[in-house]
C-alpha positions in Angstrom: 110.5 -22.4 -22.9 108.5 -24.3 -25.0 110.8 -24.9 -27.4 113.3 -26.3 -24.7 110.4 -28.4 -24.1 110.0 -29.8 -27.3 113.4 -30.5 -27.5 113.8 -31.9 -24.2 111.1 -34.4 -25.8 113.7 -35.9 -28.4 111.3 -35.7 -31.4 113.3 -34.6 -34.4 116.5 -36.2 -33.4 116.9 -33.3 -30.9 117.8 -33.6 -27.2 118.2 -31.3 -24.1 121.1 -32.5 -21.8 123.2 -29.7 -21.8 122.2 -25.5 -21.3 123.9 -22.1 -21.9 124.7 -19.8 -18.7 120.9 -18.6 -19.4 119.2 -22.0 -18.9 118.0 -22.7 -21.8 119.1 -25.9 -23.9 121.6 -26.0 -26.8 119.5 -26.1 -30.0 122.2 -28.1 -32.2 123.4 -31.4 -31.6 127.0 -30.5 -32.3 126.7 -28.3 -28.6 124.8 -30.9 -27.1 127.9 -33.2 -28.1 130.6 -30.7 -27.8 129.4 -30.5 -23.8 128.9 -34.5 -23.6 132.5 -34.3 -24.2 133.9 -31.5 -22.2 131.3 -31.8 -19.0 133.6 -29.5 -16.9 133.8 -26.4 -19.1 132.3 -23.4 -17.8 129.7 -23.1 -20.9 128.3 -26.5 -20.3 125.7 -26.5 -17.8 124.7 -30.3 -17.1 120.6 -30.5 -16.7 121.4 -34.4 -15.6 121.5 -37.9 -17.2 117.7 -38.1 -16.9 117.1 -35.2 -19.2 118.2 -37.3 -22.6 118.4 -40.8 -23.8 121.6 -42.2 -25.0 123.6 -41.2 -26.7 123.6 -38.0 -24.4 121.9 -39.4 -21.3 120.5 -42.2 -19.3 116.7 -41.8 -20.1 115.2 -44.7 -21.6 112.9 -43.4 -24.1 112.9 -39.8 -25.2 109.4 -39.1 -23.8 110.7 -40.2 -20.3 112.8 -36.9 -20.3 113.5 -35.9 -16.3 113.2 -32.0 -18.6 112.2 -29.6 -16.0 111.9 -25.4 -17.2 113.9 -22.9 -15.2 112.9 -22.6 -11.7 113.6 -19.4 -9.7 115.1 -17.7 -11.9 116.1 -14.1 -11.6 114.4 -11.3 -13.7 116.9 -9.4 -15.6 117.4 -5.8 -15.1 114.9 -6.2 -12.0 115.6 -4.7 -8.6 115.4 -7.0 -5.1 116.2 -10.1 -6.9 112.8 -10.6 -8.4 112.2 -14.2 -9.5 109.9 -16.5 -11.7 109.4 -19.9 -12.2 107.8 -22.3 -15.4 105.8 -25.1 -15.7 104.8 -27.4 -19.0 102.3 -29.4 -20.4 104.3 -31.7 -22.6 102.4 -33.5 -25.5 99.9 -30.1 -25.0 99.0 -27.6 -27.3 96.7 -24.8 -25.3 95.0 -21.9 -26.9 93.7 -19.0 -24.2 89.8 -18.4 -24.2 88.3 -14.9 -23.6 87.8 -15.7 -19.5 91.4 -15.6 -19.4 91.8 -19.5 -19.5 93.3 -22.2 -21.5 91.5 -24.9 -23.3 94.3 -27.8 -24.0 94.5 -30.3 -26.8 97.2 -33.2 -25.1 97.6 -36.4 -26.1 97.1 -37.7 -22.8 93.8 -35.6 -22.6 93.1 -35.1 -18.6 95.9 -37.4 -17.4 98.5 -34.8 -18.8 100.4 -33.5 -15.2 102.9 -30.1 -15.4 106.2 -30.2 -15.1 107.6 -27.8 -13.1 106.0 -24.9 -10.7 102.2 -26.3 -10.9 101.0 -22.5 -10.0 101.8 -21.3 -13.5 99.7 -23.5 -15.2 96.4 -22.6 -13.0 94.6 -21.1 -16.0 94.4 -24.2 -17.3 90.5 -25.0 -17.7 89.7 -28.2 -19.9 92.2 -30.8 -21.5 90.8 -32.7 -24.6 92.8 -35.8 -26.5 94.4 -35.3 -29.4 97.0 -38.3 -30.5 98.2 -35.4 -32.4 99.9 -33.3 -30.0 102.3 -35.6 -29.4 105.6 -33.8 -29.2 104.5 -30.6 -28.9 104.8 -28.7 -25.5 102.5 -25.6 -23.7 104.6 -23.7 -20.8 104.0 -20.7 -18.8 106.7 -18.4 -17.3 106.3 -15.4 -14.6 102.7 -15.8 -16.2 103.6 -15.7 -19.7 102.4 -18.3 -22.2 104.1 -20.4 -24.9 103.4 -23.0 -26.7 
């Protein structure tokens, strides 16, 4: 999910408009284009206009991405219809600490807000500025950390 993050971020001349019947954002711009041009085929799953700025979408600057990670969706091969959410920290690079938590580098420092189920990202203990972290992203799905 991170990576779709990142993406979703525009840095690198990558965006994240369109996804696959996972989810997850086309990685080459050649999909992302493909699907800009044939909205209505079955493979191209629209995240919205927000998600990318032009050429692909209507946001205004790449880190103004509407990018949200997958929200209740199904575990495969689970039984009852088990389900799991994500949430990111864009412009965050976390490492975990031995209690568990996550000490975060963003490059908003303490004004950096989730995107996504804010639950996931409860481990989250301190958030430190670091300029540096721009374009980079930390998620967390079902519990599981990226990033």
């Amino acid at each position: 999910m991170a990576q779709d993050c990142e993406q979703a971020l525009g840095y690198m001349g990558k965006v994240c408009r369109y996804l696959d019947s996972n989810g997850l954002c086309y990685t080459y711009k050649m999909a992302q284009d493909w699907c800009s041009k044939n909205p209505s085929d079955a493979v191209c799953r629209d995240g919205g206009a927000s998600w990318a700025p032009a050429p692909f979408g209507t946001a205004p600057l790449v880190d103004d991405s509407g990018f949200v990670p997958m929200q209740d969706a199904v575990v495969a091969g689970a039984s009852g219809g088990a389900k799991y959410s994500c949430a990111c920290l864009k412009h965050c690079s976390c490492t975990g600490k031995s209690d568990g938590k996550h000490a975060c580098r963003c490059a908003a420092g303490d004004a950096a807000k989730p995107v996504g189920d804010a639950n996931e990202l409860a481990l989250v203990a301190t958030k430190t500025k670091d300029s540096g972290k721009q374009g980079k992203c930390f998620c967390s799905c079902g519990g599981q950390t990226s990033g």
